[in-house]
Residue, then its C-alpha position, 0 to 999 in steps of 0.5 A: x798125492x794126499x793133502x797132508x804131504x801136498x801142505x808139506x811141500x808147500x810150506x817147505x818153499x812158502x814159510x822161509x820165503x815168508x819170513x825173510x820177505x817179512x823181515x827184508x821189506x820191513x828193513x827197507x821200509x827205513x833203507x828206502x828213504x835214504x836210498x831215495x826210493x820214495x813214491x810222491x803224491x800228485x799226477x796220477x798217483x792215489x796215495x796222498x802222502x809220501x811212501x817209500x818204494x822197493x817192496x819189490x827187493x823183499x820179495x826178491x830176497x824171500x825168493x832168492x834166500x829160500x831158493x839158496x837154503x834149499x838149495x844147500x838142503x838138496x846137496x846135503x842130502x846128496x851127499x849124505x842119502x841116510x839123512x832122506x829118510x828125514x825128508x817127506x816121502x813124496x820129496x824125498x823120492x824125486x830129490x835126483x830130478x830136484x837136483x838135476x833142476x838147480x842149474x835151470x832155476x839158478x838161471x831163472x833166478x838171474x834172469x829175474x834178478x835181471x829184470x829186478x835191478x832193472x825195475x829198481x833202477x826205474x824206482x831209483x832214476x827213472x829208466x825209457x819205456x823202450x829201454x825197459x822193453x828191449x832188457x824184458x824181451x832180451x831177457x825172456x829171449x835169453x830163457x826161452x832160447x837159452x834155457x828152453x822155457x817154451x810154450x807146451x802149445x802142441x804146435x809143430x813150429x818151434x820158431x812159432x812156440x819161441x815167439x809166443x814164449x818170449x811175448x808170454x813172459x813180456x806180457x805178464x811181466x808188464x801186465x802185472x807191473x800195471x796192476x800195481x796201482x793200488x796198496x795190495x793189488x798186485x800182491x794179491x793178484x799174483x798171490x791167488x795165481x801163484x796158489x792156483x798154479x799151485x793147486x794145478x801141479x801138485x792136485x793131480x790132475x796135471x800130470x802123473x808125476x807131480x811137477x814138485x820144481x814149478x810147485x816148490x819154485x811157486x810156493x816161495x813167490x806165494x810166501x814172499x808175497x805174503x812177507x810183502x802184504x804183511x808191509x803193503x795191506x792197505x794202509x800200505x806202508x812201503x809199495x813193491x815198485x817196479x822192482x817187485x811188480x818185474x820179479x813177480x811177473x817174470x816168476x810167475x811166467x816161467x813157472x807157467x812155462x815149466x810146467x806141463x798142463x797135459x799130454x796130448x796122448x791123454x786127450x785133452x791138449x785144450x789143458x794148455x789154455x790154463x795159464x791164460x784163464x788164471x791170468x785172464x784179469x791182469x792181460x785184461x787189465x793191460x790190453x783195456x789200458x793199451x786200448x784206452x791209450x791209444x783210442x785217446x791218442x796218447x802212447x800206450x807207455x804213458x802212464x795214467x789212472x785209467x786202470x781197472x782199479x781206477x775205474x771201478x774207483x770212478x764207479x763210487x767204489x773205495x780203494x780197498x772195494x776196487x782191490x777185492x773185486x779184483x781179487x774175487x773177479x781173478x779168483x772167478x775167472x781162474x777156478x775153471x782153469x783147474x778143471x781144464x785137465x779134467x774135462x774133454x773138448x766140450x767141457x774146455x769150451x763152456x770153460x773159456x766161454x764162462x771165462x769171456x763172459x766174466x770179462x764182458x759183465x766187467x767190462x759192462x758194469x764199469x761203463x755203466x753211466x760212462x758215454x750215455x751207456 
């Protein structure tokens, strides 16, 4: 697919996203007082005075909207085939799988409108880790059983590929709940992941036929998140909240989940490991956290400023230093993963490895003075 028909498609899920996120989070950042989401100083927090939460149903409705007008697009065309001639030949000519598509992704939708309430109530009232953690796994068990989102692992156990799924889908749920700790991290982290899967599925290199559903479904999460960072860029005026972090992180689980990264016949299964490279910073971010927890004696649920962000803070780094060497590190870690459908078995490996190696000078340099090292 060319570059100019590639932008087009993009921009068809990115640019209405975008502006109903913009003008959504914008309203709530005065709905938010009066409904009481608001994030107070103190604790653990590193803001110093009071900022209204429920970013997170402006992404939601960037999404949603944008997903309902297309949507209507679909059965318009449908309907009235000479007006195809209207739409970007590269569309146009897989509106039938499109079409067939729409009863899955509304289903998503619900799933992840699910697990926003979820993360809006938690905002709102305050919500018991292990009832958060029962609706994530009921909800991604609903997917994985119910719509058939599964792994493309090449494993011959499919109560095997069914677990690994569901704890896919909890992991970066939580994982980039976690990250958001800072004005515009886990925006931009789910921003850069977002565009890279992006850039996989319609770059050719995934599949013969482009993969236009995963690719349209994550344009939209890419233009709702810009609509949010518009609000949220540091000075942020309004944060996701749990709401948010929930939504992004389920999104961008089941479009790892559809999409198809190789055909084994083609000789290079190792393409599957691909979403795990992209999101190598946010599970390290998680997992580092857990540990840390636990090595102290304390739950892994108990929140606390011992993120990666709050590390790199404690090194002498600003908050918006802290936010961009993220970005750059999950930008570094994630390049290779576009490379993964190209290279055979050897190739995959120094991949992986360069991978592990960006994750081991991170976790050096922010040690570095900490415990005589």
């Amino acid at each position: 697919m060319n570059p100019v028909a590639i932008f087009g498609i993009v921009l068809i899920g990115f640019l209405p996203a975008l502006i109903v996120a913009w003008l959504v989070v914008g309203g709530m950042r005065g709905w938010a007082v009066k409904l009481k989401l608001m994030d107070y100083p103190g604790d653990r927090k590193v803001h110093t005075v009071a900022i209204p939460r429920g970013g997170g149903v402006g992404i939601w409705a960037g999404v949603i909207v944008t997903l309902a007008l297309g949507t209507v697009a679909v059965a318009i065309l449908g309907a009235v085939p000479q007006w195809i001639a209207w739409v970007p030949e590269a569309l146009g000519k897989h509106l039938g799988g499109l079409q067939s598509k729409m009863a899955q992704v509304w289903m998503i939708a619900a799933c992840a409108t699910a697990l926003m309430l979820l993360g809006l109530t938690d905002d709102r009232w305050g919500v018991r880790w292990w009832i958060r953690l029962l609706v994530e796994f009921g909800v991604a068990g609903l997917c994985v059983y119910g719509l058939g989102l599964h792994l493309t692992a090449f494993i011959p156990y499919s109560w095997l590929t069914g677990l690994l799924s569901i704890l896919w889908i909890v992991a970066l749920v939580n994982s980039l709940n976690m990250l958001d700790n800072m004005d515009g991290l886990s925006a931009g982290v789910g921003l850069i992941t977002s565009s890279l899967l992006v850039l996989m599925i319609l770059g050719g290199g995934v599949s013969d036929e482009p993969q236009l559903f995963v690719a349209l479904m994550m344009s939209m999460l890419m233009g709702a998140l810009v609509g949010f960072l518009k609000h949220n860029w540091p000075p942020a005026k309004i944060f996701m909240g749990d709401a948010g972090s929930y939504f992004v992180g389920f999104w961008i689980a089941c479009g790892t989940l559809l999409a198809t990264y190789s055909d084994y016949q083609a000789g290079r299964p190792h393409a599957v490991l691909a979403p795990l490279i992209i999101m190598a910073i946010p599970l390290y971010d998680m997992v580092s956290v857990i540990l840390i927890r636990l090595r102290e004696g304390r739950s892994p649920f108990d929140g606390d400023a011992r993120h990666f962000s709050h590390r790199l803070v404690s090194l002498g780094m600003t908050k918006r230093q802290a936010v961009l060497t993220i970005y750059l590190a999950t930008g570094a870690c994630s390049v290779g993963a576009l490379l993964l459908p190209r290279v055979d078995c050897f190739g995959a490996v120094l991949i992986l490895v360069s991978t592990l190696l960006i994750l081991g000078l991170i976790h050096v340099l922010e040690n570095v003075g900490r415990d005589g090292s």
